[in-house]
Each structure stands twice: as structure tokens, then as C-alpha cells.
N, C-alpha and C positions, 0 to 999 in steps of 0.2 A: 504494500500500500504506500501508495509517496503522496505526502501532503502539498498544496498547490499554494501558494499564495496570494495574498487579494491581487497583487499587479500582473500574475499569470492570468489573471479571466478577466481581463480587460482587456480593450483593443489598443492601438498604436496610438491613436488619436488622443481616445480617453487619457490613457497614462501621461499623455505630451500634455494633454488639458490642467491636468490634477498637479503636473511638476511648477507647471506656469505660477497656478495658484500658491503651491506653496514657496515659492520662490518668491512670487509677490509680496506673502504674507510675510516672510523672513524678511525681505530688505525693509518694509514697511517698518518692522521691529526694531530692526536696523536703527534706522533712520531717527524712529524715534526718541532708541536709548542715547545716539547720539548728540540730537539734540539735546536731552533732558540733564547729557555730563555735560554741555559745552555752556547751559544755563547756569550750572553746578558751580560751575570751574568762574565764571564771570564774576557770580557771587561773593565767593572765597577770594579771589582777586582783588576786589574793590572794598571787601570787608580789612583784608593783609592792608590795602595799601589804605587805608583812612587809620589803622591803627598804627602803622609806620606814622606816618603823618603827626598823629598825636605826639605821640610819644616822640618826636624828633622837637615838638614844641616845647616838651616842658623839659624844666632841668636835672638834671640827675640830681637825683638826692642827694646829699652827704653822707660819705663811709663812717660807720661807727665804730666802735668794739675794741678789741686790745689790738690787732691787727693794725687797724689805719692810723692809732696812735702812735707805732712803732716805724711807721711807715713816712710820718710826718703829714699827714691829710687832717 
């Protein structure tokens, strides 16, 4: 007894039909996750560079402790 497959009892066409689709549906996915990192990515970009930003405004604090006594700060 040999087991047949669903893409054996389909004709050339159908199969070529069903590859199309799923091929559509893949890149569609695609496309999409791509999108949805490159919104991702923008975010985190503009979030880094506003807190760069800040923190390039204000002044370091002053060293404390026995360390930067020793140190002359």
C-alpha cells in the first residue's frame, strides 16, 4: 500500500495555483514583519538619540567617595 499525498491528486495547474498563493501569503508576511522592525528600529533611534541629547545637556555630577578625594576631584 503507498500513501499518496495531497499535491499527488492535484493537477499541474492547481498545484502552480496553491504555490502562487502561498508564496503571496509568505512575502505579504514578509513585508509586513519588515515593516513593523523598521517602525521598531525608528522608535529606538529617536528615543537613543533624544536621551543622548539630554544627557549631553546637563552636567556630570561630581565624583564622590574616598576614591575622587584621592584623586584630587
Amino acid at each position: 500500500m503507498t500513501s499518496t499525498t495531497p499535491l499527488q491528486n492535484l493537477s499541474t495547474a492547481e498545484r502552480r495555483r496553491q504555490l502562487e498563493e502561498s508564496t503571496s501569503r509568505a512575502m505579504e508576511r514578509y513585508r509586513t514583519d519588515f515593516e513593523a522592525q523598521r517602525a521598531k528600529t525608528s522608535r529606538l533611534r529617536a528615543e537613543r538619540e533624544a536621551r543622548e541629547a539630554s544627557e549631553a545637556a546637563t552636567p556630570p555630577k561630581p565624583a564622590r567617595g574616598r576614591r575622587a578625594a584621592a584623586w584630587g576631584n
